[in-house]
KENU-648002 format. One record per residue (C-alpha): x, y, z; residue in one letter; residue number from 0. Coordinates in steps of 0.001 Angstrom, whole numbers. Example, Ala and Ser with C-alpha at 12.3 -4.5 7.8 and 13.67 -1.06 7.14 Angstrom:
BEGIN
- px,py,pz,mike,nunu
- 12300,-4500,7800,A,0
- 13670,-1060,7140,S,1
This chain:
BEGIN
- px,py,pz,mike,nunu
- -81220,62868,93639,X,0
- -82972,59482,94251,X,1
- -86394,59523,96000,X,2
- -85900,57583,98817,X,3
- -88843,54703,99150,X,4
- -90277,53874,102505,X,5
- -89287,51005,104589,X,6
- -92693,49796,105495,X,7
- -93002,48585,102176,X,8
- -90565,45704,103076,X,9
- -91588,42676,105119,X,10
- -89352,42877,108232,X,11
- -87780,39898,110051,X,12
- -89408,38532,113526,X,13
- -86110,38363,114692,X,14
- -83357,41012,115792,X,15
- -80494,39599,113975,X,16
- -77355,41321,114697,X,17
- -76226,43085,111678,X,18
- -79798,42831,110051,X,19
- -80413,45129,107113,X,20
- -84071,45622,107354,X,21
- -83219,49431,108089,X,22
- -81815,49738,104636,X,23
- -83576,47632,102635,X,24
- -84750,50520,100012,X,25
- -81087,51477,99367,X,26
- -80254,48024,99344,X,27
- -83191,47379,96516,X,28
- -82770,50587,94874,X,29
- -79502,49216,93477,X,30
- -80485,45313,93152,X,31
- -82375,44073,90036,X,32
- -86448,44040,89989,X,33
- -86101,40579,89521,X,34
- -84274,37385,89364,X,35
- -84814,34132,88921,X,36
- -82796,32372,91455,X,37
- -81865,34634,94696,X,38
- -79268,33059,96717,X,39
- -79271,34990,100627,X,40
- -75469,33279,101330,X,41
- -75396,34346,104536,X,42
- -79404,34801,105575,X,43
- -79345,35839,109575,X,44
- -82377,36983,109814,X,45
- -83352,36938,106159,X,46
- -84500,40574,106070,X,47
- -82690,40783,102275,X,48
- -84110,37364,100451,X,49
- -87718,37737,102167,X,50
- -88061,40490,99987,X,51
- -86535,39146,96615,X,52
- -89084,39085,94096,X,53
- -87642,35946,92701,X,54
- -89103,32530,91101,X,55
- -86810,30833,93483,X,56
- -85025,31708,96807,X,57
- -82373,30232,98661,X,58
- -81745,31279,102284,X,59
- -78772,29660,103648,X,60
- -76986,30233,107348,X,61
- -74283,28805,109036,X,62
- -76386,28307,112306,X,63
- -78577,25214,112484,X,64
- -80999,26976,114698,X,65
- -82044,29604,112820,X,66
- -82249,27432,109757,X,67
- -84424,24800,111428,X,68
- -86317,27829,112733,X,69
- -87671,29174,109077,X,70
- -88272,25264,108204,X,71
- -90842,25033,110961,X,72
- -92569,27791,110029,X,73
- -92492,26856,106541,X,74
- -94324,23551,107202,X,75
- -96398,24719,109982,X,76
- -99751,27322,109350,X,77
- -98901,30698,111589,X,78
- -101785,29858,113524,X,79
- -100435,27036,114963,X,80
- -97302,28558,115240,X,81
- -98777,31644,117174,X,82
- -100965,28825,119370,X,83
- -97819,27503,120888,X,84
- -96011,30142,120792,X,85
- -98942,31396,123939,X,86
- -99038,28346,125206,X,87
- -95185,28572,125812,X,88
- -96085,31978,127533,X,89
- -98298,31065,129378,X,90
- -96764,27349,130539,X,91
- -93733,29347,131904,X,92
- -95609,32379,132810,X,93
- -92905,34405,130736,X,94
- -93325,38426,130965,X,95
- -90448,41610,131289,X,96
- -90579,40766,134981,X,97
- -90374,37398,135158,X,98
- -86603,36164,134773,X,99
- -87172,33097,136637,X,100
- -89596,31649,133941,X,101
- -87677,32754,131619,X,102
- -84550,30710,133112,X,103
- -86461,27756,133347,X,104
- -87573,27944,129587,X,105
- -83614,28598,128955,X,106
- -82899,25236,130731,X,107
- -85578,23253,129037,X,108
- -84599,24434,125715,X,109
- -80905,23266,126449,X,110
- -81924,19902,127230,X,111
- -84295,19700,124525,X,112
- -83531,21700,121498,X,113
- -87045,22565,121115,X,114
- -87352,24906,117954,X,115
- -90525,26993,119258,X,116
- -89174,27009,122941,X,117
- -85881,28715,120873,X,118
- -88085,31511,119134,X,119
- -89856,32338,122389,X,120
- -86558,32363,124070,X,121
- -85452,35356,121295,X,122
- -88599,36959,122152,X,123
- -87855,37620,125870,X,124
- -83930,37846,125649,X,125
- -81646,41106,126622,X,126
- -82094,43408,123153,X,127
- -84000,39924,121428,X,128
- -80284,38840,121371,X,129
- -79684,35364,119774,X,130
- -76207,34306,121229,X,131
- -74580,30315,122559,X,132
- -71979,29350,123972,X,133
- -69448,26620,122941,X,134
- -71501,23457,123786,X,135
- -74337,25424,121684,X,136
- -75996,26275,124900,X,137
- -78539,29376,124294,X,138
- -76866,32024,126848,X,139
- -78291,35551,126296,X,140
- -79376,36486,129398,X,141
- -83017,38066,130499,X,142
- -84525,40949,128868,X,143
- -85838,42285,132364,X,144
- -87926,45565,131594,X,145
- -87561,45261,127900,X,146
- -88141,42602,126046,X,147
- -90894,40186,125448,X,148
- -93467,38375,122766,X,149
- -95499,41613,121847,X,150
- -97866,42873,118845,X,151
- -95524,44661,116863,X,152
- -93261,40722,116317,X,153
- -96565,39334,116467,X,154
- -97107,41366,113317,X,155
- -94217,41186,111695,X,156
- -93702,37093,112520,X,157
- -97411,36687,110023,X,158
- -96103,38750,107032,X,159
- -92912,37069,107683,X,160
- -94531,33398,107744,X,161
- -97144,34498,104928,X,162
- -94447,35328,102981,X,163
- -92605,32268,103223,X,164
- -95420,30174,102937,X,165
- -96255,32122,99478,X,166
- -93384,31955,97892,X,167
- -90456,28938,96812,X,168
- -87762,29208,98984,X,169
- -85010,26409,100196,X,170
- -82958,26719,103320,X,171
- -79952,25540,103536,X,172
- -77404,25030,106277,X,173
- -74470,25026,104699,X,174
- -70930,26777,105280,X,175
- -70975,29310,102719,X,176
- -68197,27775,100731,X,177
- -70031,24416,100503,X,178
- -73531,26157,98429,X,179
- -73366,24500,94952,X,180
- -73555,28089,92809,X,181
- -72082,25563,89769,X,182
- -76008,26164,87759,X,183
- -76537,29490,88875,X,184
- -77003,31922,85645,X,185
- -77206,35545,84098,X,186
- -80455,36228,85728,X,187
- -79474,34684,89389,X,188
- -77939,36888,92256,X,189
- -76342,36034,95324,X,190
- -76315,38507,97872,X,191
- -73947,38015,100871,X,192
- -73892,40107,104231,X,193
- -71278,38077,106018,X,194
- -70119,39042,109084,X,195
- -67732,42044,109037,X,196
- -64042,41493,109243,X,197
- -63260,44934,110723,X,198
- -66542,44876,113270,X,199
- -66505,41831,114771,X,200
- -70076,40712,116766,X,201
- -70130,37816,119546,X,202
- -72063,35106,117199,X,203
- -68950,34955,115012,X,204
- -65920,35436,117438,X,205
- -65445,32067,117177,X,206
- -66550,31222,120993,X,207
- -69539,29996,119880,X,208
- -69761,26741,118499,X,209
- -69937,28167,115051,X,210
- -67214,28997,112727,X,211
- -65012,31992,113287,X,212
- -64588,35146,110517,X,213
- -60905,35882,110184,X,214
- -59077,37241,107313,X,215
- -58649,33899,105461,X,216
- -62445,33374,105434,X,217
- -62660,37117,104244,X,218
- -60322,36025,101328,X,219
- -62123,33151,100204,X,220
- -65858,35074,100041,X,221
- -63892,37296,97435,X,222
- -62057,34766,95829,X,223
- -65821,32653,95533,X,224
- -66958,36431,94366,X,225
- -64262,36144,91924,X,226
- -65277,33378,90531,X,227
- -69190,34252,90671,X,228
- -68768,36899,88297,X,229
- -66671,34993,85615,X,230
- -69175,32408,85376,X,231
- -71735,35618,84617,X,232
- -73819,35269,87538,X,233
- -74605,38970,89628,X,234
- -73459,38874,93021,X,235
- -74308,41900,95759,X,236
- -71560,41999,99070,X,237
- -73059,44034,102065,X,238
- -69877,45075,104106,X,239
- -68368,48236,105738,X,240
- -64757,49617,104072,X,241
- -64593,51901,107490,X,242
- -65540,51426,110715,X,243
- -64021,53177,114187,X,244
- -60436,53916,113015,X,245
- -60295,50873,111144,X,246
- -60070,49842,107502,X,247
- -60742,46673,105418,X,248
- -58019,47515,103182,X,249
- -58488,44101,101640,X,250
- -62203,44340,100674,X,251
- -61157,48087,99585,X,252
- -58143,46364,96939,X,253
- -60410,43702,95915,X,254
- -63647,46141,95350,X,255
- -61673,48359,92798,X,256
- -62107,45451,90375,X,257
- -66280,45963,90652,X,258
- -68913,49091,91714,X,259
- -69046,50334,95245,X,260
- -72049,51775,95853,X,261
- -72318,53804,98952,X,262
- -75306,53380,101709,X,263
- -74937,56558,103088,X,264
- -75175,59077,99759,X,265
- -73139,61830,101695,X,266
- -70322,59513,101480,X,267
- -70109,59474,97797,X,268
- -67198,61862,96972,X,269
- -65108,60642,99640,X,270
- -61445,59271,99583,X,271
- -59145,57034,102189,X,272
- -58531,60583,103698,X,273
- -61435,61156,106104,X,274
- -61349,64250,108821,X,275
- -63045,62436,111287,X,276
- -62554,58863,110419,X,277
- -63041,57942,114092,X,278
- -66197,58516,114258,X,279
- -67458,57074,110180,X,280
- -68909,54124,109659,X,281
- -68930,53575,106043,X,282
- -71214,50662,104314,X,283
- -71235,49714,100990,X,284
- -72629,47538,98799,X,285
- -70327,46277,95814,X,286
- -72275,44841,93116,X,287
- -70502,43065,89601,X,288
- -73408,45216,87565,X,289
- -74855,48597,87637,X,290
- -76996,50235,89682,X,291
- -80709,49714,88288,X,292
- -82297,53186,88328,X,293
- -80854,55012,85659,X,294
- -81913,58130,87455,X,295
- -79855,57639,90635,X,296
- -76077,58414,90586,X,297
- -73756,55928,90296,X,298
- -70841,55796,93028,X,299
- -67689,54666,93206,X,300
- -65305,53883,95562,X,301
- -61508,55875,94239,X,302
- -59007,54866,96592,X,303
């Protein structure tokens, strides 16, 4: 059995990207090398996975513009600016969990202007710290009343976060994922991808909001691109789910027979297509082109 290391090892995200793996980061890193030399994050979100690379160079790239321009200002600004007007923002708009009508006017501003830190503060007091648009690219998630706001614990984990990018050599990129140059990538490069999950579809990728949609054609070419990853020699690491409410990815579970599936969730690592209670599994894997690095931790794979 593997001994399990603890998450609070891992620098975590400021924000609450849906679908972010800080949660699982150890299982996620027990099976990923100790290091690379190039780390490509294909699909970043929140960029819990390549903050954490140990890695001469890292490349976080994300459909959404926002987010991207988001990690470049705090790459070229010291967190203590960044923190200044973040309170200044607070404190301009008089933003707290009761206040929705600051909050609303921040909202509007930010539509009109684009304003990257007026965006981040937005996240901070938003229903669940949700980060959703609508199809003029309008930010739309409504008011955390109650619940959300700009406290110590993101305060926290925005300085490690910042520190961290600030420390190490890291390009973003806002790129489709198809349109990455991988052409010089090597033996001792990974790219990880957590794309957005065919058979659990979230609102930022439904295709209603100004950013490209996830159907089973764009599912098709991330394993085709896989495909072609791994004849050119280079490691590649998918995040996805094979099961999820009654459904199945049967074509991530054809294509993954060719590679290792490496179960999340240990107790899942005998299973089979024929699940008792299949309703209520959610099962997430992560299918690597190379072995799982501890020696001393099983090795699982995916017989369907």
């Amino acid at each position: 059995m593997c001994a399990k290391q603890k998450s609070d090892k891992y620098i975590k995200s400021p924000l609450n990207y849906t679908g972010g793996k800080y949660k699982i980061l150890a299982p996620i890193y027990d099976i990923l090398p100790e290091q690379v030399e190039t780390f490509v994050d294909l699909f970043a979100g929140g960029f819990n996975v390549g903050i954490n690379a140990k890695a001469a160079n890292i490349v976080c790239n994300d459909q959404i513009s926002y987010i991207i321009d988001l990690y470049r200002y705090f790459q070229e600004h010291s967190t203590e600016t960044l923190i200044l007007e973040i309170n200044k923002r607070i404190s301009e708009f008089e933003l707290s969990q009761q206040n929705a009508a600051g909050y609303n006017s921040l909202r509007k501003r930010y539509n009109q202007s684009k304003d990257i830190i007026d965006f981040f503060v937005l996240i901070c007091f938003a229903f669940n710290h949700q980060i959703r648009f609508n199809n003029k690219h309008q930010f739309n998630t409504p008011f955390g009343k109650e619940r959300s706001s700009y406290n110590q614990s993101i305060e926290n984990n925005l300085i490690l976060f910042c520190n961290a990018i600030h420390s190490k050599k890291i390009q973003f990129l806002n790129k489709d994922f198809l349109s990455v140059d991988l052409s010089l990538l090597g033996k001792n490069d990974l790219v990880y991808c957590d794309p957005p999950y065919l058979i659990s579809t979230g609102s930022y990728n439904d295709g209603k909001r100004g950013f490209k949609d996830w159907t089973e054609s764009e599912e098709r070419q991330l394993l085709n691109l896989l495909d072609r990853i791994d004849s050119q020699g280079v490691m590649f690491a998918l995040s996805n789910v094979v099961y999820h409410k009654g459904m199945s990815n049967e074509i991530l579970i054809e294509w993954s027979k060719k590679y290792v599936v490496n179960y999340i969730d240990k107790s899942y690592s005998n299973c089979s297509y024929h699940f008792k209670d299949r309703n209520a599994k959610t099962v997430e894997v992560l299918i690597t082109n190379f072995e799982r690095r501890k020696p001393d931790c099983q090795q699982l794979s995916l017989r369907l």
